[in-house]
C-alpha positions as CSV (number, residue, x, y, z in Angstrom):
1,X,-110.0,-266.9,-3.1
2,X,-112.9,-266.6,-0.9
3,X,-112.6,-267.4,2.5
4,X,-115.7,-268.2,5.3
5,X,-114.8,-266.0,8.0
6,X,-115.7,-269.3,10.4
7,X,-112.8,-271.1,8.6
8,X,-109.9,-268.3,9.1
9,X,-108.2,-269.8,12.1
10,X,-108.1,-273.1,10.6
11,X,-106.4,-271.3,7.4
12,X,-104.5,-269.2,9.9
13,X,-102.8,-272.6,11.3
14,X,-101.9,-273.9,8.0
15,X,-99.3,-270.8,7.8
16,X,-100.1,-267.3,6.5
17,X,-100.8,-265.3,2.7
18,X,-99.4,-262.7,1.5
19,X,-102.5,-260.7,1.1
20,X,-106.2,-260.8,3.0
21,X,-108.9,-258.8,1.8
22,X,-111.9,-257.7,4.9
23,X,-114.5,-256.6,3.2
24,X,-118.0,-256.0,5.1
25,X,-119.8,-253.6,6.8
26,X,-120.0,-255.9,10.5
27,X,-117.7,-254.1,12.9
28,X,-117.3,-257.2,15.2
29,X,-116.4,-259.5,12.5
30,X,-114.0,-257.4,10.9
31,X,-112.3,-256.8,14.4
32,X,-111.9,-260.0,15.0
33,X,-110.4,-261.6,11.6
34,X,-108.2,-258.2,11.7
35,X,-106.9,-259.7,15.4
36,X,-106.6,-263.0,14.3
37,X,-104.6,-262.0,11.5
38,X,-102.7,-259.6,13.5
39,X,-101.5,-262.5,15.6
40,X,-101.1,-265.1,13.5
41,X,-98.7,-262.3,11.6
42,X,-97.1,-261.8,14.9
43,X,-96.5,-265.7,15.5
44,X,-94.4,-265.8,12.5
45,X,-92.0,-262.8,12.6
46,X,-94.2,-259.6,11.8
47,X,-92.8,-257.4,14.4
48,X,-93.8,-254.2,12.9
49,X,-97.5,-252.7,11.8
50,X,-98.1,-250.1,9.5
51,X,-101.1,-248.4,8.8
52,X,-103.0,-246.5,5.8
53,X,-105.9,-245.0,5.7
54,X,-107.1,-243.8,2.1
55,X,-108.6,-240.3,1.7
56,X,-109.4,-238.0,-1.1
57,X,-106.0,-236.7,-0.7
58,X,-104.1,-240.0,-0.5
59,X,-101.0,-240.4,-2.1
60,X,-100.5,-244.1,-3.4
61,X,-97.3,-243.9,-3.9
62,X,-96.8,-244.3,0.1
63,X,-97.8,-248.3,-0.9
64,X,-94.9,-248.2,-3.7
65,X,-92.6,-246.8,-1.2
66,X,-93.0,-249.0,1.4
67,X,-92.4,-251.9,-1.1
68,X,-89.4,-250.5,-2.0
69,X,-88.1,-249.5,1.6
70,X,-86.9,-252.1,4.5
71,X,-87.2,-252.4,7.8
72,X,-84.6,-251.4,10.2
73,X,-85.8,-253.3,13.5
74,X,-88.6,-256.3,12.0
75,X,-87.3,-258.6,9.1
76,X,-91.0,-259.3,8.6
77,X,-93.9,-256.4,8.6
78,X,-97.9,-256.0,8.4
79,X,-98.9,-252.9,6.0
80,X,-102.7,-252.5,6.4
81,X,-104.8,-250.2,4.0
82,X,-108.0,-248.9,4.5
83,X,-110.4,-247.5,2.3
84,X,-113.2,-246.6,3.9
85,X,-115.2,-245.7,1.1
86,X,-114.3,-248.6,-0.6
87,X,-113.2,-246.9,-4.2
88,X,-109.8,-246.9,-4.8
89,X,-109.7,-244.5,-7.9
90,X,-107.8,-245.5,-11.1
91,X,-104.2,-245.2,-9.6
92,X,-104.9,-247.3,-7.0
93,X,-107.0,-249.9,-8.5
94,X,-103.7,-249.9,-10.2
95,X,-101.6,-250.6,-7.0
96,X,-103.8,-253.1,-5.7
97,X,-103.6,-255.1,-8.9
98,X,-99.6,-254.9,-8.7
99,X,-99.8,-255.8,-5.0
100,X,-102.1,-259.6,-6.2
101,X,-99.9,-259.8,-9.3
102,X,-96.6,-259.1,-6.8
103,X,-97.1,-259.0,-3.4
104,X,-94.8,-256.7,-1.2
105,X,-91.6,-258.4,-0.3
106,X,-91.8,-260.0,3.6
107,X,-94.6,-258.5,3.9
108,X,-98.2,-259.9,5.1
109,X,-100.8,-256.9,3.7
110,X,-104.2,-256.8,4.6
111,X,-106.5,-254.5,2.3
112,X,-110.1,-253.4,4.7
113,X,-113.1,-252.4,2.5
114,X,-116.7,-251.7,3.4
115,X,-119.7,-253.6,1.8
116,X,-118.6,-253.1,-2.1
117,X,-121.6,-252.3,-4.7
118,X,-122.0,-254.6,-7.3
119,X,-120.9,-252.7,-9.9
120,X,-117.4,-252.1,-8.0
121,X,-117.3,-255.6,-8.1
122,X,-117.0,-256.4,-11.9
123,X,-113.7,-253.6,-11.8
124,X,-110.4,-255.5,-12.5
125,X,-109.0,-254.3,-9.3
126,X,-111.4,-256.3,-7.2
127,X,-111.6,-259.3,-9.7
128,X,-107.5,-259.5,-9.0
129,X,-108.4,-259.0,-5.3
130,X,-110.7,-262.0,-5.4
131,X,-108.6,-264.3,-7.3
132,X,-105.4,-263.9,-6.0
133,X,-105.8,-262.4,-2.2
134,X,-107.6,-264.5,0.1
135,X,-111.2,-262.3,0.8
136,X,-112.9,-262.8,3.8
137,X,-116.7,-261.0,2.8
138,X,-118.1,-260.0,6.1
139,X,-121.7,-260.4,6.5
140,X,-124.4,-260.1,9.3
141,X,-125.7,-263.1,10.6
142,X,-128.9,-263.4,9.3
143,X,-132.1,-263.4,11.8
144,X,-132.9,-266.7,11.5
145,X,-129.2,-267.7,12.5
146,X,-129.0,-265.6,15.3
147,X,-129.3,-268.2,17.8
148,X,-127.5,-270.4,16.7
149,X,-124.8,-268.4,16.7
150,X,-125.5,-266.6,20.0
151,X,-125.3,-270.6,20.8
152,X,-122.2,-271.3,19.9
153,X,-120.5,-268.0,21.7
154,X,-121.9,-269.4,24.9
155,X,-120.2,-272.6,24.3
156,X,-117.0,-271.6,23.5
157,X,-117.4,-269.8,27.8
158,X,-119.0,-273.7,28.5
159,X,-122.3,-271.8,29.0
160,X,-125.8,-273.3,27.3
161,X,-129.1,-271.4,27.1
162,X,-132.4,-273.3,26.0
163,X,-134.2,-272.2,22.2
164,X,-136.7,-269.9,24.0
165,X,-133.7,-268.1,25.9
166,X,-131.8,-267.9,22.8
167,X,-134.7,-266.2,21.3
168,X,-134.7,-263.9,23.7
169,X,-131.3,-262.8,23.4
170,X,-131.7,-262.7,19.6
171,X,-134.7,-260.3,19.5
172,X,-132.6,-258.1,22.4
173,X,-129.6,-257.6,20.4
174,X,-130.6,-257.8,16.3
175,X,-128.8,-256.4,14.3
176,X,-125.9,-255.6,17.0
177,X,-123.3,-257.8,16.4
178,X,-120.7,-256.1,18.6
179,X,-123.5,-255.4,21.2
180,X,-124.4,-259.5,21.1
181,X,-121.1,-260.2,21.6
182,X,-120.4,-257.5,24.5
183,X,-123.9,-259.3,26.5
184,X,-122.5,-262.5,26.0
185,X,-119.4,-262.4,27.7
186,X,-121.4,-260.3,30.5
187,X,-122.9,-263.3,31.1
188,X,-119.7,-265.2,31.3
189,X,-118.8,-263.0,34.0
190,X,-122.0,-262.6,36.0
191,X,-122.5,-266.4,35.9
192,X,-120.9,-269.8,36.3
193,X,-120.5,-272.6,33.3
194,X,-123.1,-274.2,32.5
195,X,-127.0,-274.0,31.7
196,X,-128.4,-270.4,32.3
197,X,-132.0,-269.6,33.4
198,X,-134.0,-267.1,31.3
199,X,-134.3,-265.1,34.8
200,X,-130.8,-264.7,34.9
201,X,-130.3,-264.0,30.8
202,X,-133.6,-261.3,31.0
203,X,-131.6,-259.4,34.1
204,X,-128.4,-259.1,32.3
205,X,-128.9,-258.6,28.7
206,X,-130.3,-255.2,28.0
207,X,-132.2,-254.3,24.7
208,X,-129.2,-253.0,22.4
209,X,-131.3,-253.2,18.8
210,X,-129.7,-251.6,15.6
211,X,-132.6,-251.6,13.2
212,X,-132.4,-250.1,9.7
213,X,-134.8,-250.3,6.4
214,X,-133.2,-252.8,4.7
215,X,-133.5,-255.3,7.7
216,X,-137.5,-254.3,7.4
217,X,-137.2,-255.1,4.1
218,X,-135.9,-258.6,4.6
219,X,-138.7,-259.4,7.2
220,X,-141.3,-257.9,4.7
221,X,-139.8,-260.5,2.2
222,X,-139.8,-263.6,4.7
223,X,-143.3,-262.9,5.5
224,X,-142.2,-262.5,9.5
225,X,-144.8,-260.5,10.5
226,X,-143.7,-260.6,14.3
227,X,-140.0,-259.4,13.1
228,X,-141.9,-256.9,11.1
229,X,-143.7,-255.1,13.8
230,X,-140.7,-255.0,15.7
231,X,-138.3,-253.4,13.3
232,X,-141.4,-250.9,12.2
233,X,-141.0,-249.8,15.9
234,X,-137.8,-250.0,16.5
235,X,-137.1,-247.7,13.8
236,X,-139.9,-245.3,15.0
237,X,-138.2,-245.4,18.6
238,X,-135.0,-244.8,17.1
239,X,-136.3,-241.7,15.2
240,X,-135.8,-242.8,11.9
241,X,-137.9,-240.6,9.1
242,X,-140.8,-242.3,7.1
243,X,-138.6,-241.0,4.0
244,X,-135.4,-242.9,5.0
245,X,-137.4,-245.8,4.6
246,X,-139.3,-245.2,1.1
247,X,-136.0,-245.8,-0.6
248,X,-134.7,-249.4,1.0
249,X,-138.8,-250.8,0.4
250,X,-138.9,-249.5,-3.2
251,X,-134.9,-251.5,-4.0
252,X,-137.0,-254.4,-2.5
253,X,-140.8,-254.5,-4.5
254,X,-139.7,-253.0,-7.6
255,X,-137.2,-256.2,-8.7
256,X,-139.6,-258.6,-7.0
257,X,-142.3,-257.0,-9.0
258,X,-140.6,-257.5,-12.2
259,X,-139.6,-261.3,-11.2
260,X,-143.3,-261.8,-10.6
261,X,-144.3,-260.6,-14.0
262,X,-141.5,-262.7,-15.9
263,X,-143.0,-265.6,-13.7
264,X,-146.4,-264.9,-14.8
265,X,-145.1,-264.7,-18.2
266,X,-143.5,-268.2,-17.8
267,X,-140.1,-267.1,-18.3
268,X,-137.3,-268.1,-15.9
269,X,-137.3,-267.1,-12.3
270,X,-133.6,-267.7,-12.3
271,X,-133.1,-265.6,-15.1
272,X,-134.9,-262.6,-14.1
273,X,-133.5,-262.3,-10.5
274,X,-130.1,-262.2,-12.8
275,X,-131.2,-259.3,-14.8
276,X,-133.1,-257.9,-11.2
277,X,-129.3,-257.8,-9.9
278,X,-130.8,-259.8,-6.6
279,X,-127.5,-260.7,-4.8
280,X,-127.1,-264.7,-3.9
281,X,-127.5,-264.3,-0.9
282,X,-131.3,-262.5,-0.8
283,X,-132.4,-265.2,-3.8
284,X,-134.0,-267.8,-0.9
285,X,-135.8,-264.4,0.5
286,X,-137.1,-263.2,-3.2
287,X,-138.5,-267.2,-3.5
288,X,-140.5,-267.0,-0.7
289,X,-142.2,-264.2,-1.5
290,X,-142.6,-265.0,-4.6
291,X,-144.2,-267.8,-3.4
292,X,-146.6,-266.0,-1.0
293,X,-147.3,-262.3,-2.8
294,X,-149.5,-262.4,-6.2
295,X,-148.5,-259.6,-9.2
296,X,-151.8,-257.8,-8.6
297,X,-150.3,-257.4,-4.5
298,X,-147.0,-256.3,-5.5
299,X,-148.2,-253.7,-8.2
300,X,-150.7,-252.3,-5.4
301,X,-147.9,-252.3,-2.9
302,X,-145.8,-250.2,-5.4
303,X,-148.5,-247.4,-5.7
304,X,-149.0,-247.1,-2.2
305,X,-145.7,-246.4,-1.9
306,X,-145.6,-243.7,-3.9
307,X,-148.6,-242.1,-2.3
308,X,-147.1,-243.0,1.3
309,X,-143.8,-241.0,-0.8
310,X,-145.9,-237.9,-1.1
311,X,-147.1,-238.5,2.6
312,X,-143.7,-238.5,3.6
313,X,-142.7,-235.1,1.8
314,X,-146.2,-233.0,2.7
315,X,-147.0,-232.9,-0.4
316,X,-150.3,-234.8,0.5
317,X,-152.3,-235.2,4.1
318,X,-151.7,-238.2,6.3
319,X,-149.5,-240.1,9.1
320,X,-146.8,-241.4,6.9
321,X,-145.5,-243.7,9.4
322,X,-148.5,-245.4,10.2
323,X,-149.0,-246.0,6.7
324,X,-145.8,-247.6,6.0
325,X,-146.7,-249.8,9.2
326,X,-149.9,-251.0,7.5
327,X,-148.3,-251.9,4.0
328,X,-145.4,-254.0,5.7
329,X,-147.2,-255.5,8.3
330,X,-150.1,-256.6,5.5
331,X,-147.5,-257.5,2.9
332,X,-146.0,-259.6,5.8
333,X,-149.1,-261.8,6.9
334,X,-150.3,-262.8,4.0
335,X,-149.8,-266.5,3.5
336,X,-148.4,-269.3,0.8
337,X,-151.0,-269.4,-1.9
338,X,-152.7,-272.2,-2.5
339,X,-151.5,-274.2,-6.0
């Protein structure tokens, strides 16, 4: 059963499961579901925490051990398992499914995953996962939500900001969950409730960006040409090679590409973003630029990368990175075509 994160506590309140699934890359959001968990474990008897981390050497058996073993001090307990690399190998694929199908006697166990590939997705363990464990899929907030969210974290300190402020914190902190959340209870502590002045916001937030490709690759989509130019730099700032970026832009034009051709074929839209694997979630991006970028664009856009490829490797002359800055940026202004 999937879960919003923004509905946990409520869930929490209505008593507890035996099994929640964190799955995401977003540090600040897993922290805090694992510490509201944590507690609301604690509330109702879980005296004792145990802790697994999955390696290469890992030895599932521990999990069928401590299902078979009791406490000696807590009548209640918290096993967590982590797999960092979020592939639990045959064996325990086979555990996890026995832990949905039977969960650990007084136990409350909470399985931590990164971002899982889609292909991981269609294994049985994870389909068990997902039916029977209650999954909490952590995500960034998306750009465009980013104020409104930075909004609601001021709130909850009885602390308002107006749009343009939010704005400003937004564009200081994308991409930086943890960092976001870190600036916005500085603020709580540097001033009193109520509405704050963009003076006071620009002298305590610093700039705490976390760009990476696939973020410019979203902006490129959106046709955010501002957003755009500032993740080009950011990444240049950061030090980022042209070549790390090749890769995350090709995942991007290539299915749109082929999208655009079924369109102009008159097939389904809905169909091809299916067979283009495009996750749900990105769908409303791939529209849009369907909407604004024509086949012949796209195709063009394709080539140059390739050539920017070569760039990027020495294997032909040029400034690789500026080049990449001129295909997103132009791929990024152009506008809705006309009908």
């Amino acid at each position: 059963m999937r879960l919003p994160v923004q509905q946990l506590q409520q869930h929490l309140a209505q008593g507890l499961k035996p099994c929640y699934v964190l799955t995401g890359d977003e540090p600040l959001s897993q922290r805090e579901s694992l510490d509201a968990i944590r507690h609301a474990a604690r509330q109702s008897g879980c005296d004792e925490r145990n802790s697994l981390t999955v390696d290469r050497y890992f030895n599932w058996q521990q999990v069928t051990a401590f299902g078979q073993s009791r406490s000696l001090f807590a009548s209640r307990r918290i096993l967590e398992i982590s797999i960092p690399s979020g592939k639990p190998g045959i064996e325990g694929g086979k555990v996890l499914q026995n832990i949905t199908a039977q969960p650990l006697a007084d136990t409350i166990t909470i399985i931590i995953l990164p971002k899982v590939d889609w292909r991981d997705q269609k294994s049985a363990w994870y389909m068990a996962l997902e039916q029977s464990a209650v999954m909490l899929v952590l995500e960034e907030v998306p750009a465009a939500q980013l104020p409104k969210w930075i909004a609601s974290r001021l709130a909850a300190q009885q602390q308002q900001a107006d749009a343009e402020t939010l704005e400003f914190i937004a564009n200081q902190v994308e991409g930086n969950l943890l960092a976001a959340h870190q600036e916005i209870q500085k603020l709580g502590l540097l001033y009193p409730t109520g509405m704050l002045s963009r003076e006071e916001v620009s002298a305590s937030v610093l700039n705490v960006s976390r760009y990476d490709a696939f973020q410019l690759g979203e902006a490129v989509l959106a046709g955010d040409a501002a957003r755009t130019a500032r993740i080009l730099q950011g990444l240049q700032d950061e030090g980022t090679q042209p070549v790390a970026v090749m890769n995350p832009l090709m995942w991007v034009l290539r299915p749109l590409a082929r999208i655009k051709q079924a369109e102009v074929r008159g097939e389904s839209v809905s169909s091809a973003m299916q067979q283009a694997k495009v996750r749900y979630n990105q769908q409303a991006l791939f529209q849009r630029a369907l909407a604004r970028l024509s086949l012949r664009q796209l195709q063009a856009a394709l080539h140059k990368l390739a050539e920017i490829d070569k760039t990027a490797k020495g294997l032909i002359k040029g400034d690789a990175w500026l080049e990449i800055s001129r295909l997103c940026f132009g791929l990024a202004r152009v506008g809705p075509r006309r009908k």
